[in-house]
C-alpha positions as CSV (number, residue, x, y, z in Angstrom):
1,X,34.7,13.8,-37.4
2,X,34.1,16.2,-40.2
3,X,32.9,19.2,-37.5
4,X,36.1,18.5,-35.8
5,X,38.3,18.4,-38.9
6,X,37.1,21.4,-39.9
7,X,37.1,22.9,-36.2
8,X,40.9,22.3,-36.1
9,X,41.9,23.9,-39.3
10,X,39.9,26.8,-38.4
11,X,41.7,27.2,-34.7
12,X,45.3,26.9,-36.4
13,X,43.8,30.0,-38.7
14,X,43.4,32.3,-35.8
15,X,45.3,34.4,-33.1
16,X,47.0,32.5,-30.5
17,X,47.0,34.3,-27.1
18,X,48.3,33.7,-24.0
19,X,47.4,35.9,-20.7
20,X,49.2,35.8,-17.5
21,X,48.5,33.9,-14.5
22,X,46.1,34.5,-11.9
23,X,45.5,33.0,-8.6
24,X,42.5,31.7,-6.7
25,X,42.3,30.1,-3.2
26,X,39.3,27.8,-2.4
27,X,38.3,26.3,0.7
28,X,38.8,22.5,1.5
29,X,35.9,20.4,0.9
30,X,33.9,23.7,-0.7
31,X,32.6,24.2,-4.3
32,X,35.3,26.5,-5.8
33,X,34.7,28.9,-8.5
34,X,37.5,29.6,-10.7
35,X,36.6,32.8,-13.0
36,X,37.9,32.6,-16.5
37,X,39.3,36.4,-17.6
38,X,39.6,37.3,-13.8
39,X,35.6,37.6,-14.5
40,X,35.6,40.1,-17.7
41,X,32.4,39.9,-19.7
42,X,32.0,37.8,-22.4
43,X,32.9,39.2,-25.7
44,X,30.1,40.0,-28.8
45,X,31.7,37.8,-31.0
46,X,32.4,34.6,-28.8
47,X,32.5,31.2,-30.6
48,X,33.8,28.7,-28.0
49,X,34.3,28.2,-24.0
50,X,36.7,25.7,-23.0
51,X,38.2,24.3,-19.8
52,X,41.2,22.4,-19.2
53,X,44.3,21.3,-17.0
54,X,47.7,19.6,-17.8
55,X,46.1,16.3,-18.0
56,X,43.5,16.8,-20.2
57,X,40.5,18.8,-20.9
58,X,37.0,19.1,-18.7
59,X,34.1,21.0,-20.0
60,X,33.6,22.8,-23.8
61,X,30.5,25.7,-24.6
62,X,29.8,26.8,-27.9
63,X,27.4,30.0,-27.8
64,X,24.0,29.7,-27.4
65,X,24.6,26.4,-26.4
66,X,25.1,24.3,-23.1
67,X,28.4,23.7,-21.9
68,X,29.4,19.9,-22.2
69,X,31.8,17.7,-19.8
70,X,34.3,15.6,-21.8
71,X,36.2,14.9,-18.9
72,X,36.9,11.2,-18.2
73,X,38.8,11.0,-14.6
74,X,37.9,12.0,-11.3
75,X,36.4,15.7,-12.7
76,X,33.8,13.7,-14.9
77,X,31.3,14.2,-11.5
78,X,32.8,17.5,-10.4
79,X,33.4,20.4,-12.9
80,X,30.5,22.5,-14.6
81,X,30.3,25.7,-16.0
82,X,28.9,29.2,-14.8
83,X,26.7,31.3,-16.5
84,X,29.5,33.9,-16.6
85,X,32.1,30.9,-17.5
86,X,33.5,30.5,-14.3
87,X,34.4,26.9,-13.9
88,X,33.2,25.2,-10.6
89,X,34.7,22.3,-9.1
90,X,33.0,20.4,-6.4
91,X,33.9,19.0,-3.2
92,X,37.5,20.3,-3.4
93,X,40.6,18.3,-2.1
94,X,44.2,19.1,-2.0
95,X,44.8,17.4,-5.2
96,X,43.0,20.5,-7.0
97,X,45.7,22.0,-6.5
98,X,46.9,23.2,-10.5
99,X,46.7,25.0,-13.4
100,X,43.4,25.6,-14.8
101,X,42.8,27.3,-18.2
102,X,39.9,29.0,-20.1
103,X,40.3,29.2,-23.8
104,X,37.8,31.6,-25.6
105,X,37.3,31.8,-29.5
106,X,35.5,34.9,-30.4
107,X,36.2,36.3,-33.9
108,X,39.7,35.2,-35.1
109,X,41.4,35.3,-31.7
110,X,42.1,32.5,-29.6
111,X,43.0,33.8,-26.0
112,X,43.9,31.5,-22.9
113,X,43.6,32.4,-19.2
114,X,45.0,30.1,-16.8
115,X,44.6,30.5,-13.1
116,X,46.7,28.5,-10.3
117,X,44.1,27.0,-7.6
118,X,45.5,26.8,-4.5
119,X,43.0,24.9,-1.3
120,X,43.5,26.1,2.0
121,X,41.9,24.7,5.3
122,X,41.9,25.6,8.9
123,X,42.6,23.4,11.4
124,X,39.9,21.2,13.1
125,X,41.0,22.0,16.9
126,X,44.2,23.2,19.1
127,X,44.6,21.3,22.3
128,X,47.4,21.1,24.9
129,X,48.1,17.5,26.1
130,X,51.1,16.0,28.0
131,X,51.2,18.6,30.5
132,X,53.2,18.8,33.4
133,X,52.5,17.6,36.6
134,X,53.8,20.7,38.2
135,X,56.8,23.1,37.8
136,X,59.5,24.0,39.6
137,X,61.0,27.2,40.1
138,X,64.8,27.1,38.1
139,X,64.0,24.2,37.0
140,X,63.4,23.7,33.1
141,X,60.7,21.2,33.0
142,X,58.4,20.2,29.8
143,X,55.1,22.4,30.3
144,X,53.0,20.4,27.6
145,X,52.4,19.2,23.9
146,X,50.6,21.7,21.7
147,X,48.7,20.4,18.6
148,X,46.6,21.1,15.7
149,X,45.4,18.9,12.7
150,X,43.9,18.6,9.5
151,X,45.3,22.0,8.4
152,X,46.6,23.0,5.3
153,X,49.1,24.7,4.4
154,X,50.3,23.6,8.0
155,X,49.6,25.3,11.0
156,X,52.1,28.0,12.9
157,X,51.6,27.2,16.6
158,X,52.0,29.8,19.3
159,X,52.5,29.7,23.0
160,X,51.0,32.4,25.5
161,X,50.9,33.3,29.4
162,X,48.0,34.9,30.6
163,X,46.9,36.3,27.0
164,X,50.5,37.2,26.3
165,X,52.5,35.4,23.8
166,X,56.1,33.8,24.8
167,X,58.8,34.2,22.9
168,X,61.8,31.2,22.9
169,X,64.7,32.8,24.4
170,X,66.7,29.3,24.3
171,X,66.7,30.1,27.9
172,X,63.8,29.4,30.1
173,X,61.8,29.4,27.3
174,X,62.3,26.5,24.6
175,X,59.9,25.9,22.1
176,X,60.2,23.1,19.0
177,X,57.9,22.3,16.5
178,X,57.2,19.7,13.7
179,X,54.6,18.9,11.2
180,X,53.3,15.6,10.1
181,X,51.5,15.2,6.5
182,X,48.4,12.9,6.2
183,X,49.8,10.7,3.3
184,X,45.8,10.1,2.1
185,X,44.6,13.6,2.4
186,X,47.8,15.7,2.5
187,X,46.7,17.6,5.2
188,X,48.8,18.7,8.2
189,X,48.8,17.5,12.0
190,X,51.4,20.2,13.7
191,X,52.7,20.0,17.3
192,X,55.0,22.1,19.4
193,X,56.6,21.7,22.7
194,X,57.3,24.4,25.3
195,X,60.2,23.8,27.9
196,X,59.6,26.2,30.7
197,X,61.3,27.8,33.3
198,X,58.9,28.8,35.6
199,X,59.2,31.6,38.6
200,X,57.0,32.3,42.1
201,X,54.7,34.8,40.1
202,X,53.7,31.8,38.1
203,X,51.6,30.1,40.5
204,X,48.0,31.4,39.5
205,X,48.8,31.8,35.7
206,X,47.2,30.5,33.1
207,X,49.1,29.0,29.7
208,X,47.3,28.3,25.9
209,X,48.2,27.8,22.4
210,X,46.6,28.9,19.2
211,X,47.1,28.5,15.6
212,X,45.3,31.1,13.3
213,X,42.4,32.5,15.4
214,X,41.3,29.3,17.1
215,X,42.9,28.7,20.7
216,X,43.0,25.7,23.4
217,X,41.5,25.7,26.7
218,X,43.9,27.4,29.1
219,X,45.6,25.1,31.6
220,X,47.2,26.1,34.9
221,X,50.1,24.5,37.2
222,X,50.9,23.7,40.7
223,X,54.2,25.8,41.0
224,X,56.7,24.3,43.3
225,X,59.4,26.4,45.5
226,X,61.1,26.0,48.8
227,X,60.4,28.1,51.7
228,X,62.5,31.0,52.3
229,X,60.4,33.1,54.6
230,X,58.1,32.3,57.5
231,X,55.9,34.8,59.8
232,X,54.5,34.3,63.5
233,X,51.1,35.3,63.3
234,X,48.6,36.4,67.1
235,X,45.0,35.7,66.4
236,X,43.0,36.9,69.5
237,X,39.1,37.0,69.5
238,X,39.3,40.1,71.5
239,X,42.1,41.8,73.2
240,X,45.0,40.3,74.4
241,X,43.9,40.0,78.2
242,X,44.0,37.6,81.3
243,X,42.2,34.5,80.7
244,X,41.4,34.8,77.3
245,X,43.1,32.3,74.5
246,X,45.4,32.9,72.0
247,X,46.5,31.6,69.0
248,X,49.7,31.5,66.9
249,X,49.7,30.5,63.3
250,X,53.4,30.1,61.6
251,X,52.9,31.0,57.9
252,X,55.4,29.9,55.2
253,X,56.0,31.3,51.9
254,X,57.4,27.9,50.1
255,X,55.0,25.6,47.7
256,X,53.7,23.3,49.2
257,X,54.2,25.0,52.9
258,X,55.7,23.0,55.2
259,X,53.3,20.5,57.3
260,X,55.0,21.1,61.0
261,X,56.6,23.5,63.3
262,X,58.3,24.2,66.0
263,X,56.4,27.0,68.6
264,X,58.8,27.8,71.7
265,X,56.7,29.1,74.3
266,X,58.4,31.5,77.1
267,X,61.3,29.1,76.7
268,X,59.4,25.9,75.9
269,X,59.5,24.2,72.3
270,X,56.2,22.5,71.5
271,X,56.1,20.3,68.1
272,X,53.1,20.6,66.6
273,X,52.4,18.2,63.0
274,X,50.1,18.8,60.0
275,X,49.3,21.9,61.5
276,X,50.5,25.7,61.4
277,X,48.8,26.7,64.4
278,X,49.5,26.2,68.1
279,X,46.7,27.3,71.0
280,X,47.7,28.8,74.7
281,X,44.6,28.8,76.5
282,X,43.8,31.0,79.8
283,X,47.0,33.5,79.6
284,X,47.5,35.8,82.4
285,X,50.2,38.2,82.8
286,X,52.8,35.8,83.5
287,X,52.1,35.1,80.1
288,X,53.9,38.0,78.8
289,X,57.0,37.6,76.6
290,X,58.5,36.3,73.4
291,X,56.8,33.9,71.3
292,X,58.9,31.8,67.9
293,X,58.0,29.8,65.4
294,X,60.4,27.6,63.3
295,X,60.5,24.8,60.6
296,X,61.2,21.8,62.2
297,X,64.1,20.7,59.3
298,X,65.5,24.4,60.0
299,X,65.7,25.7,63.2
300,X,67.6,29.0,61.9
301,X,64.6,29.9,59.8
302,X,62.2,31.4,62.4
303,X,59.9,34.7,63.6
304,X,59.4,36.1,66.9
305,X,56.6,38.5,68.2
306,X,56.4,40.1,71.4
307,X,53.0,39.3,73.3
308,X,51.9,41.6,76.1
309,X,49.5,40.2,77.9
310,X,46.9,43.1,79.4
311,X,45.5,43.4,83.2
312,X,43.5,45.6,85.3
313,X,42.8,45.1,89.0
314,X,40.4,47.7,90.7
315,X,39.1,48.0,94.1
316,X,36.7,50.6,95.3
317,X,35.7,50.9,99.3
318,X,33.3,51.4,100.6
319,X,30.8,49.0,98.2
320,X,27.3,47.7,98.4
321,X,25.2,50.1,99.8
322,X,26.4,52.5,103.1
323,X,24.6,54.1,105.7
324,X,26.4,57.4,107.2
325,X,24.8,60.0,109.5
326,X,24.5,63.8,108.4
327,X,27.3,65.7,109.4
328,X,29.5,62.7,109.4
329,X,32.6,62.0,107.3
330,X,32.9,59.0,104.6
331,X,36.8,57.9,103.5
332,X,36.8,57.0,99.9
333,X,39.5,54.5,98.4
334,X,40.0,53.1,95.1
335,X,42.9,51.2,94.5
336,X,44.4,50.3,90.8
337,X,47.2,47.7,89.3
338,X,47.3,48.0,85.3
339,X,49.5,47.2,82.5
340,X,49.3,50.4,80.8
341,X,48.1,54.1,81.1
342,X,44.4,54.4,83.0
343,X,41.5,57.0,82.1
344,X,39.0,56.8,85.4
345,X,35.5,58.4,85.4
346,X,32.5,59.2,88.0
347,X,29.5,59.4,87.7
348,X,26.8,60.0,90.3
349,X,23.1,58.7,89.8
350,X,24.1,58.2,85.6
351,X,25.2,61.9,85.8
352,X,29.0,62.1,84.8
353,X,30.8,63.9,87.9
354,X,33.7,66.6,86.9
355,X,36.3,64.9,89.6
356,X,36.3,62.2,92.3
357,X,33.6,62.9,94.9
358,X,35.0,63.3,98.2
359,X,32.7,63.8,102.0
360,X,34.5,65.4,104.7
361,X,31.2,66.3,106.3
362,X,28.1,64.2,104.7
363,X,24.5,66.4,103.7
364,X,21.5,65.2,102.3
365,X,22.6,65.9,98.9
366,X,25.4,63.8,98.9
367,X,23.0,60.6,99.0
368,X,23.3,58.5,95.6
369,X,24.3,55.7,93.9
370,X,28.0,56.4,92.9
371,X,30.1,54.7,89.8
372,X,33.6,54.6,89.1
373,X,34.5,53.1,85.7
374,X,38.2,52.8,84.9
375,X,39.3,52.1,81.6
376,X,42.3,51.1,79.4
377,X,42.1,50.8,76.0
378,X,39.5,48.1,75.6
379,X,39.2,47.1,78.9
380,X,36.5,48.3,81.0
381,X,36.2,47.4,84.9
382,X,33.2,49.1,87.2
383,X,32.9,49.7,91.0
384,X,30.0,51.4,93.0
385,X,28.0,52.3,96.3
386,X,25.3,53.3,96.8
387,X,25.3,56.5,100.0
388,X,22.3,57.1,102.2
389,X,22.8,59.9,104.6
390,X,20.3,59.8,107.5
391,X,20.1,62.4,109.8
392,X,17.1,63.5,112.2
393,X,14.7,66.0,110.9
394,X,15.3,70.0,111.8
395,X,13.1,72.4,110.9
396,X,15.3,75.6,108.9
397,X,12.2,77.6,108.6
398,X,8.6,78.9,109.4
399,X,7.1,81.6,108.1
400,X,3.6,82.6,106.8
401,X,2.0,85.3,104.5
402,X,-1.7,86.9,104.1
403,X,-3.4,84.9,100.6
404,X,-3.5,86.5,97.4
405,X,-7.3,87.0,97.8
406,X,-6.6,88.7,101.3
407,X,-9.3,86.2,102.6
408,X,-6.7,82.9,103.8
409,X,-3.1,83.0,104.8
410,X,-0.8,80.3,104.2
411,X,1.9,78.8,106.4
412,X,5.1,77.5,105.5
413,X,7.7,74.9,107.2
414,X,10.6,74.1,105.4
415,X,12.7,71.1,107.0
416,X,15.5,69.1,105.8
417,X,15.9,65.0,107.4
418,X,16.5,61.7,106.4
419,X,14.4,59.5,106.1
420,X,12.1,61.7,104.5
421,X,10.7,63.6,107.4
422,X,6.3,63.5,107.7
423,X,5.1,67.4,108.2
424,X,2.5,67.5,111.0
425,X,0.4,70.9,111.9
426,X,-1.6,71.9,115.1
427,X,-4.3,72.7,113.2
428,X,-6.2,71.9,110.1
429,X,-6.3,73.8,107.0
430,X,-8.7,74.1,103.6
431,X,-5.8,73.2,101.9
432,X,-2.0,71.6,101.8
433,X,0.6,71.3,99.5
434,X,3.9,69.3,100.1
435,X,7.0,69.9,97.8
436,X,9.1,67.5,96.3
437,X,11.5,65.7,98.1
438,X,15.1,66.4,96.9
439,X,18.5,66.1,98.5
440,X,16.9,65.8,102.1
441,X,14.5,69.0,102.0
442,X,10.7,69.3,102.2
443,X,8.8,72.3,102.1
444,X,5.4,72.0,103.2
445,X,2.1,74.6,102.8
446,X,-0.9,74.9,104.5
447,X,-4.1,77.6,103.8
448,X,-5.9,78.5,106.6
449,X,-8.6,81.0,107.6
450,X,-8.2,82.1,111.6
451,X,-11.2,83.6,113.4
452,X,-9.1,84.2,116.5
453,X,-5.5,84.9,117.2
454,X,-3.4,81.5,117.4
455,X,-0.2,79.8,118.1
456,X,0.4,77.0,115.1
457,X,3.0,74.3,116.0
458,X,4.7,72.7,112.7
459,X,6.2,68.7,113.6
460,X,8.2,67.1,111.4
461,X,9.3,63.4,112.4
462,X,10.9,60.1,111.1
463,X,12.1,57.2,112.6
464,X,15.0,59.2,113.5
465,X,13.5,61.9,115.4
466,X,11.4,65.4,115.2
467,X,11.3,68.9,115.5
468,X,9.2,71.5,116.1
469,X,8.8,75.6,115.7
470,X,5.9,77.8,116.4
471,X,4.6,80.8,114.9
472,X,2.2,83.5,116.3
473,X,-0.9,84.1,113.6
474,X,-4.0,86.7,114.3
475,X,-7.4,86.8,113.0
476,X,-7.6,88.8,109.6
477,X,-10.0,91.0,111.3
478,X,-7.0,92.0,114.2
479,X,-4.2,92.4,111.1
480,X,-6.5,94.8,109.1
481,X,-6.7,97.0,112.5
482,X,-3.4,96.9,113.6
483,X,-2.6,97.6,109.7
484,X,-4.8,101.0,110.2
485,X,-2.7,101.7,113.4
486,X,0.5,101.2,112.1
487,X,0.8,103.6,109.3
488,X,3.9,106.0,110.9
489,X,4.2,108.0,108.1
490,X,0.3,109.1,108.3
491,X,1.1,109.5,112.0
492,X,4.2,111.9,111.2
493,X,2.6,114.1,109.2
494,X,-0.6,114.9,111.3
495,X,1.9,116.3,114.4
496,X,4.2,117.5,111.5
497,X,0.9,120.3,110.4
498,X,-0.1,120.8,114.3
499,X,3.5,121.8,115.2
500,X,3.7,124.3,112.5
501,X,0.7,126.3,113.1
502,X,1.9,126.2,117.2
503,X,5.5,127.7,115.7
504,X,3.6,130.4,114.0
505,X,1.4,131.3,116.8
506,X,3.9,131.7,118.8
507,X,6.4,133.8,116.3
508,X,3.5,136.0,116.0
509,X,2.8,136.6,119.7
510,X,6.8,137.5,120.3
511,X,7.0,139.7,118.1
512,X,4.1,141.9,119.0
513,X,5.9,141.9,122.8
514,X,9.2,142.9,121.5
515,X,7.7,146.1,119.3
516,X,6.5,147.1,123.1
517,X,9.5,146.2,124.6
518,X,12.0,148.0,121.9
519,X,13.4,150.6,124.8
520,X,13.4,148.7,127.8
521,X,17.3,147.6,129.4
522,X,20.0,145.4,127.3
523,X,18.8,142.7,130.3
524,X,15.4,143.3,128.8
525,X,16.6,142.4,125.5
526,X,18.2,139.5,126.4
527,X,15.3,138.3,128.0
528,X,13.4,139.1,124.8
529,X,16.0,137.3,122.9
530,X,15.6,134.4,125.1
531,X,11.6,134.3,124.7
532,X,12.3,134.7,121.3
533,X,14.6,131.5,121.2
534,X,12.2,129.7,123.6
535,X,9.5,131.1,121.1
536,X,11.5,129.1,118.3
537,X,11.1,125.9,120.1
538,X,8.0,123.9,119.1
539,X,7.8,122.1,122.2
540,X,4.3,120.4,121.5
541,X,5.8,119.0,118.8
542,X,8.8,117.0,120.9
């Protein structure tokens, strides 16, 4: 009692000051550290540290000395002191919310610093309940209830659409809040409500709510809107020909679609229910025409296509395969019916043909297997025959030539025929070669070596008929011979020499009689004149 006596008078002896007010905010439920001279060091000359608040005082420090609690109510448990004579309160609550000050005695001042505590907490959750079973376009209906709780101070609540946040227009966006306090812990429970108009674009968005950085789960609504548009849909596998199905699917823009139609078909209404589709199976080109579609409650709200249903007919004659005789003439017919523009091509053995074929007068060549294919657009139809021209064989040629060797010749026979025509000789050969057999023709070559002069028959034959040619061949010893015999030119110029040295015999010998003659009678002359001329003539020469 004397200490304290004494301690008294001496704090009425010194300095009174006052600082201003600062502010700390501590966490809910945290330990809070409340500085004392916004954390300025402690002076050299310090004497006392004490806390205290309106109702009393908490915790006192002399220096060099621990601090001691003399609090008595609910900071008894709570409060000590720093090392740097912060004070630090425990487990905070919103009743921690005051004035605490820090006295310090050092020297003969006495200077107080008090600091306003003020305890925030975030809210424990943000969830969106009482949601809407579904909107309706126009129609102002209550999306949801958006809350938050435990907060304090209490929670601002906002509303967003697809990440963007909505704005209350008092329109078609209402939004109203309200905040309930906990009357234990004085925290706050806020909700809001967002009345909401929605539109067609709304159907796949997605709504939330936050409060400070923490947001609900996004929720999403069945948006509700009357048709105002249908569309005839053709669903074909493959294109829209004879005997093929097809399919018509009425599509409505309204939420939920309607459930049943009405399909008029060429004329015909067929009502089909809980479906948007209606099947005509095997169409043909009667089937061509205007299709609808309508919603059976409103006949005026309908779609119309125009289906054309696409044909080709082909017929080719003559087919299968055909028989004709060389020389003969084959009539060619193809006959077409389509429902749009045609593109026809030939082709003869796979090989594409540059126009139709045509056979006033059939050969050999022309035998084949010919295909028309006639097109339009996607439809394809194929036609062909397959020609054989027959014809009994006929020989075109026989010939032969001495061997390359000198020491064979070889014969040839060229025929044309159909069937393929079999190549016969009269006599045999050390070798024979057979061409081969293309549009009709055959050339066939046979080696021999003749000791004597012969006459070689070529035969060519099929079930048709033959032919036959022969040609004259001589020994090799005869042709060498008559080859020595036949040289004209060698023949020529032996006479050629002879009749030149007759010519100047005979020059020589007139003019020797014509120097004696010189003065005989002009007859005389002309008789020399004539000699002379005779002279001229080389007659063994002729």
């Amino acid at each position: 009692m004397h200490f304290s006596g004494c301690l008294c008078a001496l704090l009425v002896a010194l300095v009174y000051q006052v600082s201003g007010m600062d502010t700390v905010i501590g966490l809910y439920g945290e330990t809070i550290e409340v500085p004392c001279n916004n954390g300025a060091p402690k002076p050299k000359d310090l004497f006392m540290t004490k806390w205290k608040y309106d109702d009393g005082d908490l915790l006192t420090q002399l220096k060099d000395q621990d601090a001691s609690v003399i609090a008595t109510d609910k900071y008894k448990d709570r409060v000590s002191m720093a090392e740097n004579s912060s004070l630090l309160i425990a487990a905070a609550t919103l009743k921690d919310e005051k004035t605490f000050t820090c006295m310090v005695v050092a020297g003969a001042d006495i200077s107080e610093y008090p600091v306003k505590l003020l305890i925030h907490k975030a809210p424990t959750g943000v969830e969106i309940t009482a949601l809407a079973t579904e909107l309706e376009i126009g129609k102002p209906t209550q999306l949801g209830q958006c809350s938050t709780s435990d907060a304090n101070p209490a929670a601002s609540i906002t509303w967003f659409k697809n990440k963007k946040p909505l704005v209350a227009d008092g329109k078609g966006i209402i939004i109203s809040s309200k905040v309930k306090v906990d009357e234990v812990t004085g925290l706050t429970t806020t909700s809001s409500i967002l009345q909401y108009t929605a539109e067609k674009g709304d159907t796949a968005a997605l709504f939330t709510c936050g409060a400070l950085n923490t947001l609900s789960s996004p929720v999403s609504f069945t948006v509700t809107y009357p048709t105002e548009r249908i569309s005839l849909h053709v669903i074909s596998k493959g294109p829209l020909m004879e005997g093929a199905n097809v399919t018509l699917k009425c599509k409505a823009d309204g939420n939920p679609p309607p459930t049943s139609f009405n399909f008029h078909i060429l004329g015909k209404v067929v009502k089909v229910e809980n479906s948007d589709s209606y099947t005509v199976t095997d169409v043909t080109r009667e089937s061509t025409g205007e299709y609808k579609c309508s919603i059976i409650d409103n006949a005026k709200m309908e779609d119309s296509k125009n289906i054309t249903i696409n044909y080709l007919d082909m017929s080719l004659s003559p087919s299968g395969k055909v028989m004709k005789s060389f020389g003969e003439g084959l009539a060619l017919t193809l006959q077409t019916h389509a429902s749009g523009e045609l593109k026809v091509s030939w082709t003869k053995d796979n090989g594409k043909l540059d126009s139709r074929p045509t056979f006033d007068k059939l050969t050999y060549s022309d035998s084949g297997k010919y295909e028309v294919v006639v097109t339009m657009g996607p439809l394809i139809k194929k036609a062909s025959f397959e020609l054989v021209v027959e014809g009994v064989p006929v020989i075109r040629r026989v010939a032969k030539r001495r061997g390359e060797d000198g020491q064979h010749k070889v014969l040839t026979c060229e025929a044309e025929g159909s069937p393929k025509p079999t190549v016969a000789w009269s006599v045999n050969g050390t070798s024979a070669d057979e061409s081969p057999y293309v549009n009709g023709k055959i050339t066939h070559k046979l080696t021999i070596v003749p000791t004597v002069n012969l006459t070689v028959v070529c035969t060519v034959s099929n079930e048709l008929g033959q032919d036959t040619r022969t040609i004259n061949v001589s020994t090799l010893f005869e042709e060498v011979r008559m080859d020595k015999q036949g040289q004209p030119w060698l023949q020529v110029e032996h006479k050629t020499m002879a009749c030149e040295r007759h010519r100047a015999k005979r020059v020589s010998e007139s003019l020797s009689q014509w120097r004696l003659l010189s003065g005989r009678t002009a007859h005389n002359k002309d008789w020399i004149g004539a000699n002379g001329t005779a002279s001229s003539t080389c007659k063994p020469c002729a």
